[in-house]
N, C-alpha and C positions, 0 to 999 in steps of 0.2 A: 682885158680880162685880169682880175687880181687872184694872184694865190694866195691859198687856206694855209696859215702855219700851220706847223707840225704841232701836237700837244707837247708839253715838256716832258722830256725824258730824263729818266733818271741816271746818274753817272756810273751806279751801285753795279754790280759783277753782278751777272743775270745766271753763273755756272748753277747746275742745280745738280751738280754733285755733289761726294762726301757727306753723304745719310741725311738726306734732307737738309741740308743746309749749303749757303754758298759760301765762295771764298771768304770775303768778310765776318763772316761766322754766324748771322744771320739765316731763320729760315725759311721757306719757300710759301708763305702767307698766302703770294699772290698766284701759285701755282693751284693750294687749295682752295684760294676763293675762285678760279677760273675754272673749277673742277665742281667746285658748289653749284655755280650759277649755272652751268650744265646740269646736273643730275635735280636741282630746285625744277627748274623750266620744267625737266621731264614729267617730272612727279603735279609741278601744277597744270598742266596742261591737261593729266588724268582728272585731276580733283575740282578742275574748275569743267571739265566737259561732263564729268559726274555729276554735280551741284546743277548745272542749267539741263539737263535731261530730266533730274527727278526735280526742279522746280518746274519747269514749263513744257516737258513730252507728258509726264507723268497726270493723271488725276484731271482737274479744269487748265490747265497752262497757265496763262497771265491772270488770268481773273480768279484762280484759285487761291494768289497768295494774297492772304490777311495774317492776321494776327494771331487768327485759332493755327494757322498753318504752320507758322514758325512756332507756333507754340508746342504744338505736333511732332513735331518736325526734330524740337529738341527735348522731347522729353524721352527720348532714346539714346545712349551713350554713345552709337557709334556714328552719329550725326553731328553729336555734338564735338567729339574728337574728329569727323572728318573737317569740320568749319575751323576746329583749333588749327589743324594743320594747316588746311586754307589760309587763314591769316598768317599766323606766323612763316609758314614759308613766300610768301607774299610781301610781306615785309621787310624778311633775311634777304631775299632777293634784289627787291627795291633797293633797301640799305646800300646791301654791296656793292649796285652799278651805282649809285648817285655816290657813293667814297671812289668808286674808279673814277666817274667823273670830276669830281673835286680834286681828287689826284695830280690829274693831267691837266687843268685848265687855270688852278688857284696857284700863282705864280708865288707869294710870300708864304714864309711857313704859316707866321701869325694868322693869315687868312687860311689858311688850308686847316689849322687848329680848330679855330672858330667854328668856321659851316664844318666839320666833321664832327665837334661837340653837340651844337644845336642838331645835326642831322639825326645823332644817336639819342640825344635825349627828346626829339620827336618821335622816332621807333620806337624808343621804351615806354612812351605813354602809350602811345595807340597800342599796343601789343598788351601793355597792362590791362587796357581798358577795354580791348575786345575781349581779351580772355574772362574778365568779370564779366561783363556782359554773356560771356554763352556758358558761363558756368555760375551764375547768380538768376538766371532768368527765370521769373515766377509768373508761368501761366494763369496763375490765379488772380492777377492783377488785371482789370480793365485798363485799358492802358488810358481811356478818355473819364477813370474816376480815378478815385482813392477807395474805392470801396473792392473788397476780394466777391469775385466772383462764385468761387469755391464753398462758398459757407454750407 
């Protein structure tokens, strides 16, 4: 039977006294992001049990969602702030365990730089690009023309 190393640890004073900060002089990042990723989990857990009730309890379930639906769907602000949230905390969350994971697993700094760059400037896309997406979306669009539907 083979043992599982340990992740690497860091050598750094873990004290989290002296007003948020530790010996070192440093402050408590990783207490806030341990404290993120708790109260995120909380909140999406509402928002995503929210989102699949009123897609699929609500109205036809599965076979009700098309395109009029979503289009529906977000032509009301608090739908379309609830999706923003959705993504974005969805993503903040993501982010932060795949940098704890890179943290603990990426042995060189060089390499721990790297995938944490690439890591952050894939959340910054996807976060840009959902955000235009629910706040550029134009019902009026047939999504299988070019032609507006709305005329």
């Amino acid at each position: 039977m083979s043992d599982i190393a340990a992740p690497r640890s860091s050598s750094r004073a873990r004290n989290l006294k002296g007003g948020g900060r530790n010996r070192s002089g440093q402050t408590n990042f990783e207490l806030y992001s341990w404290l993120f990723m708790r109260l995120s989990g909380l909140a999406l857990v509402v928002l995503v049990l929210g989102h699949l009730f009123t897609n699929l309890m609500l109205g036809d379930g599965i076979n009700g969602l098309d395109f009029a639906f979503v289009a529906g769907k977000w032509a009301s602000p608090l739908w379309q702030v609830w999706d923003l949230l959705m993504l974005w905390l969805a993503m903040l969350h993501g982010t932060n365990g795949m940098r704890t994971i890179i943290n603990d697993y990426a042995e060189k700094d060089q390499t721990r730089f790297w995938l944490k760059a690439l890591l952050l400037t894939a959340s910054i896309v996807i976060v840009v690009l959902g955000t235009l997406v629910i706040f550029t979306f134009d019902p009026c669009l047939d999504p299988h023309s070019t032609l507006s539907v709305c005329q």
